[in-house]
C-alpha positions in Angstrom: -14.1 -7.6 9.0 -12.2 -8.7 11.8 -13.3 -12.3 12.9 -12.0 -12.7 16.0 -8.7 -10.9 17.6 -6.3 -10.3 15.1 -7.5 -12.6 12.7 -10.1 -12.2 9.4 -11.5 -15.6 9.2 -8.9 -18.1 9.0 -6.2 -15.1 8.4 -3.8 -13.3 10.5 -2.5 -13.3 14.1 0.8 -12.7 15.8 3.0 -15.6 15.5 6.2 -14.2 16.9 8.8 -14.8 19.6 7.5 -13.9 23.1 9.7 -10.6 23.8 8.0 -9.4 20.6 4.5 -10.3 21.4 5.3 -8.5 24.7 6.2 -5.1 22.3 2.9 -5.6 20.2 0.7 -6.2 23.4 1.8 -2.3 24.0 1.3 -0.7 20.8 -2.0 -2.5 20.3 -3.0 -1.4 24.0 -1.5 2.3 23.2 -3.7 1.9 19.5 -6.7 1.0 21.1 -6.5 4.1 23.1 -5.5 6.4 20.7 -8.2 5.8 18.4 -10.9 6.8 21.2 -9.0 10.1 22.1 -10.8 13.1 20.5 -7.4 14.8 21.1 -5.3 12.5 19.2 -8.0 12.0 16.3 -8.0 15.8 15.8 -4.0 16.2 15.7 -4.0 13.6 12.8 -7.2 15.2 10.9 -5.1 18.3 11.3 -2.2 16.6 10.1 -3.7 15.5 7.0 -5.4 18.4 6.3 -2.8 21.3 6.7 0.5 18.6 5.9 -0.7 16.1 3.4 -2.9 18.3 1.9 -6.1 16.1 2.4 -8.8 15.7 1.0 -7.1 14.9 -2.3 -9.6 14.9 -5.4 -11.9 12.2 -7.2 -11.0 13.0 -10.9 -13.4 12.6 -13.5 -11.1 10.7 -16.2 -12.7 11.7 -19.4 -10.7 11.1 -22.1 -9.1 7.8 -20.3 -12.8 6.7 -20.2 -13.6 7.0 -23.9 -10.1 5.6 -25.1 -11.3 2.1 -22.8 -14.4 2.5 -24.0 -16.4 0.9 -20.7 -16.8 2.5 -17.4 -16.8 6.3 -16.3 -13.4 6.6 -14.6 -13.0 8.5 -11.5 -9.2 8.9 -10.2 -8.6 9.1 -6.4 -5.8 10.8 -6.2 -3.2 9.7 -3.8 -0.8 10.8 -5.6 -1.3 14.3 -5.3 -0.2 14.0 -1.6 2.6 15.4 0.4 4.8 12.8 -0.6 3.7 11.7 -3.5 1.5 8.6 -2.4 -0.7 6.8 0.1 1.7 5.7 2.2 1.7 9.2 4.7 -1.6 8.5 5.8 -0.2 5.7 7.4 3.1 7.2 8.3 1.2 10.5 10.3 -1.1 8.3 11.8 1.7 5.9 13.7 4.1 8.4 14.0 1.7 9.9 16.2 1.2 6.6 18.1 5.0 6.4 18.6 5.2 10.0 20.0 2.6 8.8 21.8 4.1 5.7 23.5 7.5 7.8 24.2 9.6 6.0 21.4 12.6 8.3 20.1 14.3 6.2 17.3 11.5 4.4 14.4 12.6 2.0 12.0 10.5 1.1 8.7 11.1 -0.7 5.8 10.1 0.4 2.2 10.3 -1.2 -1.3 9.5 1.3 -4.1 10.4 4.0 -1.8 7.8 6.1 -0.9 6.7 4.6 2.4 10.3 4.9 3.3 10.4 8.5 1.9 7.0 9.5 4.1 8.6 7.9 7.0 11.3 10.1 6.8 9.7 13.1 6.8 7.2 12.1 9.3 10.2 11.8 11.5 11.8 15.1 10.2 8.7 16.7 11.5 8.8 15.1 14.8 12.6 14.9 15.3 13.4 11.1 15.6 15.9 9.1 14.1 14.8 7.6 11.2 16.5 4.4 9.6 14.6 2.5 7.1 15.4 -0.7 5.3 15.8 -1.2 2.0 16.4 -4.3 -0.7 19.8 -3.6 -2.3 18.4 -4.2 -6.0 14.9 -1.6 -4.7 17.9 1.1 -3.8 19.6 0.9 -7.2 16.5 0.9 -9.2 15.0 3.4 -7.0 18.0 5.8 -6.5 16.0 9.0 -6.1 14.0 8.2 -3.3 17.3 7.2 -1.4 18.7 10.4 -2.6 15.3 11.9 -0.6 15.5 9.9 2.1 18.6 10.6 3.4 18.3 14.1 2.5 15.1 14.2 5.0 18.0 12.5 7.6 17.0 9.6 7.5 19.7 6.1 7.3 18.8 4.0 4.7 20.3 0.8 5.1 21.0 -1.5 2.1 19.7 -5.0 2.1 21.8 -7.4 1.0 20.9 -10.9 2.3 18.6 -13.1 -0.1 17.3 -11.6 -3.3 17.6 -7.9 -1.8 14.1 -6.5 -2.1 10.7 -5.8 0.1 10.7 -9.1 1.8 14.5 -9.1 2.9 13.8 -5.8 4.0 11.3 -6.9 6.5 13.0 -9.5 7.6 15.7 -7.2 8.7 13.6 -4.6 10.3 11.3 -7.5 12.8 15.3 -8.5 13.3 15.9 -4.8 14.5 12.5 -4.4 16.4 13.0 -7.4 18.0 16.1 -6.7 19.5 15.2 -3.0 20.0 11.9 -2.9 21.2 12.3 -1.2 24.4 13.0 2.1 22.6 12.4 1.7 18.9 9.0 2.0 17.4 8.7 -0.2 13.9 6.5 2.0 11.8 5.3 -0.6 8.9 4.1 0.4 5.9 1.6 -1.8 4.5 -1.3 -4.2 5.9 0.8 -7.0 6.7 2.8 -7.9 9.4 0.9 -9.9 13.4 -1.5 -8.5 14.8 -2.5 -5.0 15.4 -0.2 -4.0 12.4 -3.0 -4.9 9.7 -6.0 -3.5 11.7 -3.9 0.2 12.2 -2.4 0.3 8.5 -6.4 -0.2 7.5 -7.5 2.4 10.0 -5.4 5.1 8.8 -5.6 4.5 5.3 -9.3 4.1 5.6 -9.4 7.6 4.9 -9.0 7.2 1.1 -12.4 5.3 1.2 -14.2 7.7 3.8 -13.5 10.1 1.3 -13.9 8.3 -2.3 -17.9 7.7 -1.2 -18.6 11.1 0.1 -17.2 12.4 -3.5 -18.9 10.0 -5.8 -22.2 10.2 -4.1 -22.1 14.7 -4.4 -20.6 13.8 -8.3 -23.3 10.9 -9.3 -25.7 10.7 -6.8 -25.2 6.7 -6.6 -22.3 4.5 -4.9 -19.6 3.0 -7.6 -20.2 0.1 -9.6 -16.4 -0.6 -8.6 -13.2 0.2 -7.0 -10.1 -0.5 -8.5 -6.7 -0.8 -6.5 -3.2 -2.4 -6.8 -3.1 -4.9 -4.3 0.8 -5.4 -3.4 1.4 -6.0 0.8 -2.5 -4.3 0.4 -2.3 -0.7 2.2 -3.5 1.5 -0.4 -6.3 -1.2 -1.7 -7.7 -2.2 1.9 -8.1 1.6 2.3 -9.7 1.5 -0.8 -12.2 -0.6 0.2 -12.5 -0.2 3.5 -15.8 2.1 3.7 -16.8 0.1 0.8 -17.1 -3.6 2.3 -20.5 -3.7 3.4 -21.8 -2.5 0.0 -21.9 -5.4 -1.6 -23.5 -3.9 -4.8 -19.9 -2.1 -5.1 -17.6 -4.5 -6.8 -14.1 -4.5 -4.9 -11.3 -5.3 -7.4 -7.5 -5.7 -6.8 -4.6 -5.8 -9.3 -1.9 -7.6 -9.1 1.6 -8.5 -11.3 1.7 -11.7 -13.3 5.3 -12.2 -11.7 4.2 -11.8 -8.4 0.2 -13.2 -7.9 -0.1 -14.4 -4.4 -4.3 -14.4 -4.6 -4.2 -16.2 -7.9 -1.2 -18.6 -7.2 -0.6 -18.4 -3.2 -1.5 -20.6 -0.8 -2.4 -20.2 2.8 1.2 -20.0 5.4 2.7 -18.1 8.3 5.1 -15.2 6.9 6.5 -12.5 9.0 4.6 -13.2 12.0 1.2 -13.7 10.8 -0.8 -16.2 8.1 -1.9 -15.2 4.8 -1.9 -16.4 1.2 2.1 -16.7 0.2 3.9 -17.2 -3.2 5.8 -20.5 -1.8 8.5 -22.4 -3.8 8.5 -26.6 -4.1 9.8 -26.9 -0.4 6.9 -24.6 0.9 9.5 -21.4 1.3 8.4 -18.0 0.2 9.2 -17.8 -3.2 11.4 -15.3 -5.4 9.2 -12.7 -6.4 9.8 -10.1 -9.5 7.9 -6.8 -10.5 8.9 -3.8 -12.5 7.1 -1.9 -9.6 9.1 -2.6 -6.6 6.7 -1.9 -4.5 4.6 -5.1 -5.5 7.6 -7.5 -4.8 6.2 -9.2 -1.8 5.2 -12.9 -1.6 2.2 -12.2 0.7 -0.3 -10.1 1.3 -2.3 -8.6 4.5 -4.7 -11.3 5.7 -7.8 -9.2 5.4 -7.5 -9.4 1.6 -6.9 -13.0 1.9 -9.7 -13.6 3.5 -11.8 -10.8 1.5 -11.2 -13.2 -1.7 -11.6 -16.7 0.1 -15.4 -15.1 1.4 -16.3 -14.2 -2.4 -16.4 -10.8 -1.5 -13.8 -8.9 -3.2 -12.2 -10.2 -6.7 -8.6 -9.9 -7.6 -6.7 -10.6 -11.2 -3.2 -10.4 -12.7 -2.3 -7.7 -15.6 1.3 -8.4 -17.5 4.3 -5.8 -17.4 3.0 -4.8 -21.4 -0.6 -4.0 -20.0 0.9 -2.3 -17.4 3.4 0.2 -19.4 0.7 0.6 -21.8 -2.2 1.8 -19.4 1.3 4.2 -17.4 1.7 5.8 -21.2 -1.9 6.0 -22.4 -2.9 7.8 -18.7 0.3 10.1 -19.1 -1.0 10.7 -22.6 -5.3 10.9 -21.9 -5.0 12.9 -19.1 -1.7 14.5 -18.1 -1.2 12.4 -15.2 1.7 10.4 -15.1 1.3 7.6 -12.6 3.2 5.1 -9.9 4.4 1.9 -11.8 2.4 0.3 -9.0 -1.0 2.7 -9.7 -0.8 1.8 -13.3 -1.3 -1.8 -12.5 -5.3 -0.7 -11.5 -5.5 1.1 -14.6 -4.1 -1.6 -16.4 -6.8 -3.9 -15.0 -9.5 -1.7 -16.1 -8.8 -1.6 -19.3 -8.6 -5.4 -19.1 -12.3 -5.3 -17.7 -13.8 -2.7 -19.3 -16.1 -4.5 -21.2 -17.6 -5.8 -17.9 -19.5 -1.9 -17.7 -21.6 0.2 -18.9 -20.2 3.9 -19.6 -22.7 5.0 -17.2 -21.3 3.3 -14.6 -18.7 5.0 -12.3 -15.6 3.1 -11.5 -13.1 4.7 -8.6 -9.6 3.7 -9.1 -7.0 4.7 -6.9 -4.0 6.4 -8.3 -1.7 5.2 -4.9 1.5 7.3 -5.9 2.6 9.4 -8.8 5.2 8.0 -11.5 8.5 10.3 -10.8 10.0 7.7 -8.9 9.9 5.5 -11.7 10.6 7.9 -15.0 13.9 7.0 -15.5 13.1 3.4 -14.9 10.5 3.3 -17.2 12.8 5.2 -20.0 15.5 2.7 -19.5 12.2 -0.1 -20.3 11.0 1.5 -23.3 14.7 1.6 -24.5 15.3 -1.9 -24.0 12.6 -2.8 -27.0 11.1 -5.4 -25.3 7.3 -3.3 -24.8 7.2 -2.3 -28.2 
C-alpha cells in the first residue's frame, strides 16, 4: 500500500542526516535489485526451507476454540521456526542483501531477544561480526537469549542511556550505522525505521501471509473471516496481513498492550527517521513505554500500520497484562503450546472478541514466537500474586 516513495499515505519517509540518506539510497538501490534476481529469490526460498524449516503449519486450535466459544482458531505457527519466532524470515532475507552489498560487520538491535538471537545466527552462518543492541532492563529480564546470543558469537551490548529498552536500543544502533556506514550493514528487525527499511521487513515477512491463505483455503475452502496479530514495531502483523490487504472481506486485527497503545493513544510524529503514530509525553517527546513482553516496548509503530488504521482498513485494540497471562496459561493448557508473551497478546484479543464470530468462521492468528524466553519471567509474575 505504498503511496508514494517511502511513504503509506501520510506515513513514513527517511528523515535522516544526509551521510545516512546516502547509506539508505544504497541498500534500497541493492533491494530493489535483489528482489528481481531469480538467483537471490531462490537462495532465500532455499534458506527458509532447508534452515528455518518453512512452511511452518496452520493449526487447527480445537479445544482453544471451544473454551472461547466464538471463532474456529487456526494458529500460524511462527514459533515453530529455527529460532523460535518470526523474526528469521527477516534476518535471512537481509543478511543476504548485506552479503550481497559486500558488508562484513552487521549491527541489529533486539528487545525481547529473538530478533537479536536470529541475527546472530544468521551471521554465524555467514561468518560476520555480529553485535546487537540491547536495553539494559530487556537484558536482565531476558537473560537466556543473551546467554544465546553471545554463545552464537555475537556482542551484545547493554543499553544504558534513557529507560534501557527497544527504543534506547535503536537509538544506539542509527548512532552506530551512522557513523559506520561504509562497512556496517544495520539489519533491523521490525517495520519501522526511513525508508526502504519498512517496505523490506514487509517483504520478507510477507511469507507468513503467502502461506496462511494457501493453507486456509486447502483446510476451508473460503478466506478467513480474520487475522489476528500482535502489533508491537509491526513485523510479524504486517506479514500477517500482507497477502491479506486487498481482501477486504478478511477483517485485519492487531493487538496491542494497555501500557504501551500507540494506535489507540498515539499521535502522528517523526521517530527514528521516519513519521508514524508515537506514544508522546506533555512536551511532544516519545513517551516511557512498559510491557511485560519486551518486545512490545516501543512508542511507535511502522507507518504502514499507521496508515492501515487511519484508512479504516485494518482495526487494532488494547488487551491488559491479566488478559494476556490468562490467554498464555489457558493456550499452554488447551493445546500444549506454550506461547511468546508477545503471541499471547493476539490470543488474548480473541478471546476479547470472540463474540464478534460465528464458530464456523475461521480466524488465523499468528503465534510470532514460542514462550521459553519468557518461562521464568512469567513464573516470577504468577509468584508475585498480582494475576490471581
Amino acid at each position: 500500500m505504498e503511496t508514494a516513495k517511502g511513504f503509506f499515505g501520510t506515513f513514513g519517509g527517511s528523515f535522516v542526516p544526509e551521510n545516512l540518506q546516502a547509506a539508505l539510497d544504497k541498500i534500497e538501490a541493492a533491494f530493489d535489485e535483489a528482489r528481481e534476481d531469480d538467483a537471490f529469490k531462490k537462495e532465500y526460498q532455499s534458506i527458509l526451507k532447508e534452515y528455518v524449516g518453512r512452511e511452518n503449519p496452520l493449526t487447527y486450535a480445537e479445544r482453544l476454540s471451544e473454551r472461547f466459544g466464538g471463532p474456529k482458531i487456526y494458529l500460524k505457527r511462527e514459533d515453530l521456526n529455527h529460532t523460535g519466532a518470526h523474526k528469521i524470515n527477516n534476518v535471512v532475507g537481509q543478511i543476504l542483501l548485506a552479503k550481497r552489498m559486500g558488508a562484513h560487520r552487521i549491527i541489529a538491535e533486539t528487545g525481547a531477544g529473538q530478533h537479536g538471537v536470529a541475527t546472530a545466527t544468521a551471521c554465524a552462518m555467514f561468518g560476520m561480526d555480529c553485535t546487537i543492541y540491547m536495553g539494559k532492563l530487556d537484558t536482565e529480564r531476558q537473560a537466556l537469549n543473551v546467554f544465546r546470543m553471545e554463545l552464537l558469537g555475537a556482542e551484545v551490548v547493554p543499553v544504558e542511556q534513557g529507560q534501557g529498552r527497544l527504543k534506547d536500543a535503536v537509538d544506539v544502533a542509527l548512532g552506530d550505522l551512522i557513523e559506520n556506514y561504509d562497512h556496517t550493514f544495520y539489519l533491523l528487525g521490525s517495520a519501522v525505521g526511513p525508508h526502504p527499511y519498512p517496505s523490506i521487513v514487509k517483504y520478507f515477512q510477507s511469507v507468513i501471509s503467502e502461506e496462511s491463505k494457501k493453507q486456509i483455503l486447502e483446510k476451508e475452502g473460503r478466506l478467513p473471516a480474520a487475522v489476528v496479530a500482535v502489533a508491537g514495531g509491526g513485523s510479524n502483523a504486517i506479514g500477517s496481513f500482507a497477502h491479506y490487504i486487498e481482501d477486504t472481506d478478511v477483517r485485519l486485527i492487531g493487538a496491542e498492550p494497555e501500557e504501551a497503545a500507540t494506535m489507540s493513544k498515539g499521535k502522528a510524529a517523526n521517530l527514528h527517521g521516519f513519521r508514524t503514530l508515537v506514544l508522546q509525553d506533555e512536551n511532544g517527546n516519545p513517551a516511557p513505554t512498559y510491557s511485560i513482553a519486551a518486545g512490545l516496548d516501543y512508542p511507535g509503530i511502522g507507518p504502514e500500520h499507521s496508515h492501515l488504521k487511519d484508512s479504516g482498513r485494518a482495526e487494532y485494540y488494547t488487551v491488559s497484562k491479566k488478559e494476556v497471562m490468562s490467554a498464555f496459561k489457558t493456550l499452554s493448557e488447551t493445546e500444549g503450546i506454550i506461547p511468546a508473551l508477545e503471541s499471547a497478546h493476539a490470543v488474548a484479543l480473541v478471546k476479547k472478541l470472540a463474540d464478534e464470530f460465528s464458530p464456523e468462521e475461521p480466524v488465523i492468528i499468528t503465534i510470532s514466537g514460542r514462550g521459553d524466553k519468557d518461562v521464568a519471567y512469567v513464573r516470577e509474575l504468577l509468584d508475585s500474586g498480582d494475576f490471581d
